[in-house]
C-alpha positions in Angstrom: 13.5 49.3 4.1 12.5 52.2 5.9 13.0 51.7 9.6 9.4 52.4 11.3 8.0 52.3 14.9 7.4 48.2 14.1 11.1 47.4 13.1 12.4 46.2 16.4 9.6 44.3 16.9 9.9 42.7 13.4 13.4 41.9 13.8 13.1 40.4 17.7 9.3 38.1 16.3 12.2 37.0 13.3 15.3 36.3 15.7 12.9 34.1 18.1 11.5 32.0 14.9 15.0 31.8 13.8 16.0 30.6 17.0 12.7 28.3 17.3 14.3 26.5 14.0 17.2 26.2 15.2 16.6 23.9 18.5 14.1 22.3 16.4 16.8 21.4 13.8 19.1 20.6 16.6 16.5 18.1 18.4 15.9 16.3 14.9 19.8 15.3 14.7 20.3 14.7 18.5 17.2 12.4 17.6 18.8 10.7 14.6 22.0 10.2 16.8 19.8 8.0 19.5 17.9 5.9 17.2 16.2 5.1 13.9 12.5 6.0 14.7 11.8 4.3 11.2 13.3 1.1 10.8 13.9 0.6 14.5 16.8 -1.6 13.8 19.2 1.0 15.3 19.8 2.7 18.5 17.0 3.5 20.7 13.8 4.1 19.1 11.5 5.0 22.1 14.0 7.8 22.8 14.6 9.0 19.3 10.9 9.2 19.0 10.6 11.6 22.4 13.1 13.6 20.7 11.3 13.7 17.3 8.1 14.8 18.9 10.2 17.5 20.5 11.3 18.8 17.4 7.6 19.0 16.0 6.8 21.1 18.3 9.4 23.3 18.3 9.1 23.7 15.1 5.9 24.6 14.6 6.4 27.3 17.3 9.1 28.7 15.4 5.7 28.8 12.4 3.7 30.2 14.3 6.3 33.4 15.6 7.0 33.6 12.1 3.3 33.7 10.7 2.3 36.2 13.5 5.8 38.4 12.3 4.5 38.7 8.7 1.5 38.9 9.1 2.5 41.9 11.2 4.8 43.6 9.0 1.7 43.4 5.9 0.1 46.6 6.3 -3.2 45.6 4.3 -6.7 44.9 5.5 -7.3 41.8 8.4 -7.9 39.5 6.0 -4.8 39.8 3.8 -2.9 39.7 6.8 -4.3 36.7 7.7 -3.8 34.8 4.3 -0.1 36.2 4.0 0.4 34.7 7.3 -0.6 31.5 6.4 1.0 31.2 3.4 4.5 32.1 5.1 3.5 29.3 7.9 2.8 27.0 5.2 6.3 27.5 3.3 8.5 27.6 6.9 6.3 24.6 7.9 7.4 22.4 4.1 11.1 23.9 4.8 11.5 22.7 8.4 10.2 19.7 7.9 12.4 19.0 4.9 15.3 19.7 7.3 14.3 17.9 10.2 14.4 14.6 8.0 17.5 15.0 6.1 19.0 16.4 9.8 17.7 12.9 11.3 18.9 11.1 8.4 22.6 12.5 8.9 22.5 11.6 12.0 21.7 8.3 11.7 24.4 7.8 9.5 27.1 10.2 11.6 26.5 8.8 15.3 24.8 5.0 14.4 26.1 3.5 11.5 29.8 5.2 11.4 30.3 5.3 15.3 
């Protein structure tokens, strides 16, 4: 890659989605450690779910840094821009929320059930 005028910009937009994901991955275990939003047998559910929520929404900041940063680094017309943005928010969207569960599962199973 060819560094341009946009590279710093491209690589602080990345670094703050990266670190978006990682407080949002961090929230969904620290929620999995208080309770079991699903079953509710476990821990303290209410709680759990504040931090769940938390999560969410961190991590759908880090989507939407990440959507503007690729959308920024296409350098085709408005509308491809827009489509490739949404496409990348889509994918990071699937892949955080596939992490947030299985983050929340281990740590129901690390803090409730073994501790």
């Amino acid at each position: 890659m060819k560094p341009t005028r946009r590279t710093p910009a491209i690589l602080i937009g990345i670094g703050i989605a990266l670190a978006f994901l990682a407080l949002s991955l961090i929230l969904s275990y620290e929620a999995g450690c208080i309770g079991d939003v699903k079953g509710g047998a476990l821990g303290d559910p209410v709680r759990a779910l504040d931090f769940e929520t938390s999560a969410i929404g961190v991590g759908w900041c880090s989507v939407a840094v990440l959507a503007v940063t690729v959308g920024n680094v296409s350098r085709r017309k408005v509308a491809a821009q827009a489509f490739i943005a949404f496409i990348a928010g889509a994918v990071a969207f699937a892949a955080i929320s596939y992490l947030g569960v299985t983050l929340e599962t281990v740590g129901i199973q690390s803090c409730l059930m073994h501790g």
